[in-house]
C-alpha positions in Angstrom: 79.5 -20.6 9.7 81.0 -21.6 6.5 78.8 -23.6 4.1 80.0 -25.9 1.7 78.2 -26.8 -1.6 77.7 -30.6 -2.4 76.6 -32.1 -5.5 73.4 -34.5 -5.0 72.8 -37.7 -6.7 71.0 -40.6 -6.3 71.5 -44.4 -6.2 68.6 -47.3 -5.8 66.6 -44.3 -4.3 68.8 -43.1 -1.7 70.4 -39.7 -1.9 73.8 -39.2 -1.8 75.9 -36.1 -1.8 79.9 -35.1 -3.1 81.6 -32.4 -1.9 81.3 -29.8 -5.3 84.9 -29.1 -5.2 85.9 -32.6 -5.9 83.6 -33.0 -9.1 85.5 -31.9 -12.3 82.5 -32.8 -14.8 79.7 -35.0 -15.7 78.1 -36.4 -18.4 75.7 -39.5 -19.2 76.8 -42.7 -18.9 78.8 -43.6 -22.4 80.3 -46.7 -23.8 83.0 -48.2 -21.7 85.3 -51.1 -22.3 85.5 -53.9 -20.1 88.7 -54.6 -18.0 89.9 -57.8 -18.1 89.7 -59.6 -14.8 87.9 -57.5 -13.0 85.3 -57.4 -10.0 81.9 -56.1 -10.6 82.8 -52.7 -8.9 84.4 -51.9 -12.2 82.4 -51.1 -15.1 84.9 -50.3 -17.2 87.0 -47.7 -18.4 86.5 -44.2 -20.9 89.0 -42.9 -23.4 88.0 -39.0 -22.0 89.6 -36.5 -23.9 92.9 -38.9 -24.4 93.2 -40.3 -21.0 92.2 -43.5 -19.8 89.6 -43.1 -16.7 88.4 -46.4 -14.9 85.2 -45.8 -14.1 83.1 -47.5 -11.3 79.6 -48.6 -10.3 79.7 -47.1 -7.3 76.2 -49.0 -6.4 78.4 -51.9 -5.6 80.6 -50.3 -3.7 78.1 -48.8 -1.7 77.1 -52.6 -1.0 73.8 -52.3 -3.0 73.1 -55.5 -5.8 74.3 -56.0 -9.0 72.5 -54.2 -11.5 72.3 -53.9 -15.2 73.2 -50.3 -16.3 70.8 -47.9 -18.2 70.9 -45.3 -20.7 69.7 -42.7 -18.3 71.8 -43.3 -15.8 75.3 -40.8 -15.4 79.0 -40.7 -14.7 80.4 -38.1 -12.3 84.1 -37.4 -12.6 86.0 -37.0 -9.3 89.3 -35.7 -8.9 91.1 -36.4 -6.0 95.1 -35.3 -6.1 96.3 -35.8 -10.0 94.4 -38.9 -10.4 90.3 -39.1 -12.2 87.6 -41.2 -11.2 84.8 -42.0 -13.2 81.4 -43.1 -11.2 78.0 -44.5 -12.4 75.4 -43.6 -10.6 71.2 -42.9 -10.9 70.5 -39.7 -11.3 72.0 -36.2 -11.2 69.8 -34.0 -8.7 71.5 -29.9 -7.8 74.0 -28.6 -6.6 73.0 -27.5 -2.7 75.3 -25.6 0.1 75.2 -27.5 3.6 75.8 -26.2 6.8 78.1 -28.2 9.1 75.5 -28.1 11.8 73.3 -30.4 9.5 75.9 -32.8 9.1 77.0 -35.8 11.6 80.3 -37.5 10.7 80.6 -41.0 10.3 83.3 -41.3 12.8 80.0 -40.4 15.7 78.1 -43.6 14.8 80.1 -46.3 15.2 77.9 -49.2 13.2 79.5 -47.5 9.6 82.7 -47.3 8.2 84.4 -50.8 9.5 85.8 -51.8 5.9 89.3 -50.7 4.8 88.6 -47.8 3.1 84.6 -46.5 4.3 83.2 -44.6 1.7 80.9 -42.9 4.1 81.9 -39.6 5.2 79.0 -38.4 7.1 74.9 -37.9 6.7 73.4 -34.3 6.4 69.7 -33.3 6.8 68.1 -31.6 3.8 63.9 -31.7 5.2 62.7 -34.8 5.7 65.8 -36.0 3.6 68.9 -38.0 5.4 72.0 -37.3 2.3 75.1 -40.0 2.7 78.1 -37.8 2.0 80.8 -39.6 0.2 84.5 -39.2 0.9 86.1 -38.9 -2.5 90.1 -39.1 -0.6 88.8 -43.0 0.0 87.3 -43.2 -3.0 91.3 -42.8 -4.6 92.1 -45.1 -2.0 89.8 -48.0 -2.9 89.6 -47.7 -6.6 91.2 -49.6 -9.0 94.4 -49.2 -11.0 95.1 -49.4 -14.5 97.5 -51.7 -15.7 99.7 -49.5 -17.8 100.4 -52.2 -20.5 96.3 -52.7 -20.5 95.6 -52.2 -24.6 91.9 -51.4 -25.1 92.2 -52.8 -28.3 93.1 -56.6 -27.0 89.6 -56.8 -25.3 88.0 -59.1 -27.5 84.6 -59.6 -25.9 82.5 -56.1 -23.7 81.1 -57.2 -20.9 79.7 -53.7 -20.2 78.0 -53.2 -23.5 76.9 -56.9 -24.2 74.2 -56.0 -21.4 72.5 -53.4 -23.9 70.7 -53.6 -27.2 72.1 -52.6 -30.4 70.2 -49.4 -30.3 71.4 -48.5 -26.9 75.0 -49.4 -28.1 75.0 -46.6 -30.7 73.7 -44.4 -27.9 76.2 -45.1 -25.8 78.7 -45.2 -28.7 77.9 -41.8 -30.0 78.1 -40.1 -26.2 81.6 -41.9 -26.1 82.8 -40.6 -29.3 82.0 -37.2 -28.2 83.6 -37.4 -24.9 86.9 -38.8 -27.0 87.1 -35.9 -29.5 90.1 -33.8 -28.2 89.8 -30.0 -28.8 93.5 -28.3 -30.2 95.3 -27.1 -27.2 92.5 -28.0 -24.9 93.0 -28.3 -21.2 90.9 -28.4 -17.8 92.0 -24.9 -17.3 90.5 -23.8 -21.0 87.0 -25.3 -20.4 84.2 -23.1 -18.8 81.9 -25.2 -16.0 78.3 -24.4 -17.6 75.0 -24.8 -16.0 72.2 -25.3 -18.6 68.6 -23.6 -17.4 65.6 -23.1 -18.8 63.8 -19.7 -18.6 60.2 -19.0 -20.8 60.7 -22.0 -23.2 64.4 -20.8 -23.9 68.0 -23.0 -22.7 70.7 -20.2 -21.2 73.9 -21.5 -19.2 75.9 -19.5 -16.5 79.2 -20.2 -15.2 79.5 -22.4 -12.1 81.9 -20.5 -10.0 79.6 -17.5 -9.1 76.9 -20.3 -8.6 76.2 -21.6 -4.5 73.4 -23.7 -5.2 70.6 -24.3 -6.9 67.0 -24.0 -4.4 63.7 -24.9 -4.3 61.8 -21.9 -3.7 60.1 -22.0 -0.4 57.4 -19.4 0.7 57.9 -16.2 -0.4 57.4 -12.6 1.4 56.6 -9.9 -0.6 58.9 -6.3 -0.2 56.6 -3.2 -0.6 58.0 -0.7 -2.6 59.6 -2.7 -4.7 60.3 -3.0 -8.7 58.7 -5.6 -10.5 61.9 -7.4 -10.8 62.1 -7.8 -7.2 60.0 -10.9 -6.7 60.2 -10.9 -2.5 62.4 -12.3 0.1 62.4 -16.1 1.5 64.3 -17.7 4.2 66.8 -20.5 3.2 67.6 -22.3 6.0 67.6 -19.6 8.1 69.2 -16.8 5.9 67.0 -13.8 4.3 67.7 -14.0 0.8 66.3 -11.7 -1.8 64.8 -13.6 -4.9 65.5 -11.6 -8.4 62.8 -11.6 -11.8 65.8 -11.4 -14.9 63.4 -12.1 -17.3 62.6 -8.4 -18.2 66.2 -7.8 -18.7 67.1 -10.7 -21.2 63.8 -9.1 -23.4 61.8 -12.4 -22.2 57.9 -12.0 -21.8 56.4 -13.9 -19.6 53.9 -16.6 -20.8 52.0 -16.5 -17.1 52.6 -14.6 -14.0 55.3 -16.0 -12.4 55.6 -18.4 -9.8 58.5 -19.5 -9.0 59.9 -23.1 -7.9 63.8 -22.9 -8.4 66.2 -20.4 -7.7 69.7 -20.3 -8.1 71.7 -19.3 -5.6 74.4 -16.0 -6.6 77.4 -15.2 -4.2 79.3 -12.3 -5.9 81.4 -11.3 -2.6 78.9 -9.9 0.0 76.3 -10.1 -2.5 73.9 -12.9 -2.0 70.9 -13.1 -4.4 68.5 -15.9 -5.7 67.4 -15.5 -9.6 64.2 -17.1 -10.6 64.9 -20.0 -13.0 62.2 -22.7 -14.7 64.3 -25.6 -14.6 68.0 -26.7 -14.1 68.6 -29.3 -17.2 72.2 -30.1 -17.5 76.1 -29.3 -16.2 78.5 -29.3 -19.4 82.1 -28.7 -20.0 82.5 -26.5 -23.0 86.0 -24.7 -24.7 86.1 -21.1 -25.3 86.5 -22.6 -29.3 83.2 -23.8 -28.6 81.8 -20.8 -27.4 80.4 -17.9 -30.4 79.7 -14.3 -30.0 75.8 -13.6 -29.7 73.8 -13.7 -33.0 71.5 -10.2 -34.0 69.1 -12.7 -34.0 69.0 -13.9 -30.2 67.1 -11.1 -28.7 69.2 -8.1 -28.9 73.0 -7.7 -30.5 73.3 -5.2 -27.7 72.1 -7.2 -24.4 75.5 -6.6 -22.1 74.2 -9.7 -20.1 74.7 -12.0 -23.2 78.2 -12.9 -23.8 77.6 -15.9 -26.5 75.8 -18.5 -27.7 76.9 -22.6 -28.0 75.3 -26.2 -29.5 73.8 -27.7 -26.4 72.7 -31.4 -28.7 69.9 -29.9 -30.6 69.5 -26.7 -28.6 70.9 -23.8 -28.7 72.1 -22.4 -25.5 72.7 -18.4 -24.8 75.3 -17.6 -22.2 74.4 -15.5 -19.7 76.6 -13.1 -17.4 74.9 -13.1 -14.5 77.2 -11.5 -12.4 77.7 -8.4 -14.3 73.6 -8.6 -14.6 72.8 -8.5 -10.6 75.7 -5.8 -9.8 74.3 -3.8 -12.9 73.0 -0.7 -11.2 70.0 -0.9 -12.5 68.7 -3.9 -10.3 69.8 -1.8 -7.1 66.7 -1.1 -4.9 66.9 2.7 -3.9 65.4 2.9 -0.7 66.2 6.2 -0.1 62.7 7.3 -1.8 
């Protein structure tokens, strides 16, 4: 049975999920201009890249109190036909693959989804966890509109930034100036989907289309036999996946013996793999401009699985091809020994 993957999020401590496909980027919460005359729903609305995207608090759609906004809080971006929708919410958790036979659709339980336009697609089990799956088509539906002869430079007073302090405002300010900078001949189709992860102390990112999910790493069972690399199999809800060790192969030495807690999830065609991470940090958008070929001085100027390196804020991130690393031959078991 077909999975699909959902990004997670949370909101006044519930979790909430999208469906992956529908998120075209995210990035913490910036500096928005108020709209004139509008509800609370709207927070305001981002100059991203050159195009005006109105940008909700999707806490108040969702029925929950009026809040203050925070510096740590995010903005996913939703696509839903041509049109982009910004949303605020708490916190950014993983990406996860659910199985429909963990979700129950809204349209079962009658006592949700009696407004216009429910936002409330269905509720998925993840543990001891109950995920609300949002419904980006009513999202489009139930958002506002801009008015096209709106001029962000006749809003004389912010209602969205009054509620921060001036240090906060050149936060915000400086993550909304980067978000406005427009890259020559730039385009959706010309950015490359990045996860940022941490492995020994060091920040790589991998593309997002070979990626399924990202895991926590449940109990695992050793394979006898085995190279070091292979660290064991585990069972993810009910599939035998085999759980990879890359650090060898990026010329990483291990500061303890590992034990892992994450995994991301690999689906090269009928390949299925987990790879060991530390920690997931971050999902950015970057241009191939951005992108530079891999310094003699980041482990090795011959490391096939390194195809560049980029300015993650003050890090430096290494990109890393992972799907050339797990179909390299020499991560093949032979069990013909």
């Amino acid at each position: 049975m077909t999975q699909t993957s959902y990004l997670l999020f949370t909101l006044d401590g519930a979790h909430y999920g999208l469906a992956a496909e529908a998120v075209q980027e995210m990035f913490l919460l910036p500096a928005l201009i108020s709209v004139p005359e509008s509800g609370p729903e709207v927070a305001g609305v981002l100059n991203l890249r050159g195009q005006l995207l109105p940008v909700i608090n999707l806490r108040v759609c969702l029925g929950y109190p009026q809040q203050s906004n925070t510096l740590s809080q995010a903005v996913i971006v939703v696509q839903n036909d041509k049109r982009q929708l910004g949303l605020v919410v708490d916190q950014i958790q993983t990406v996860e693959a659910i199985a429909p036979s963990s979700i129950t659709a809204a349209q079962k339980t009658p006592y949700f989804g009696c407004g216009e336009h429910p936002l409330t697609a269905g509720f998925a089990r993840r543990g001891d966890t109950v995920v609300v799956l949002i419904d980006p088509a009513a999202l489009e539906q139930g958002s506002p509109s801009l008015n096209p002869s709106f001029s962000v430079a006749e809003v004389q007073t912010n209602r969205f930034m009054a509620q921060f302090s001036s240090a906060e405002q050149r936060v915000l300010q400086a993550r909304a100036a980067g978000l406005t900078q427009l890259i020559a001949d730039e385009s959706m189709s010309e950015l490359s989907a990045l996860a940022v992860i941490g492995l020994e102390g060091e920040r790589f990112a991998l593309g997002l289309e070979s990626v399924h999910e990202f895991a926590e790493v449940p109990q695992i069972t050793p394979i006898p036999c085995c190279p070091a690399h292979i660290v064991g199999n585990i069972n993810l809800r009910g599939e035998i996946l085999t759980l990879v060790d890359i650090r060898h192969f990026l010329n990483l030495a291990p500061a303890a013996p590992l034990q892992p807690k994450t995994a991301v999830v690999m689906r090269l065609g009928s390949l299925v793999a987990g790879v060991v991470i530390d920690d997931v940090f971050d999902v950015i958008y970057l241009h191939a401009a951005e992108i530079a070929a891999t310094p003699t001085a980041v482990h090795s100027s011959n490391n096939p699985y390194l195809k560049g390196f980029a300015q993650h804020g003050n890090s430096m991130l290494t990109l890393l091809d992972l799907p050339k690393l797990l179909t390299a031959g020499e991560l093949v078991v032979d069990h013909s020994d």
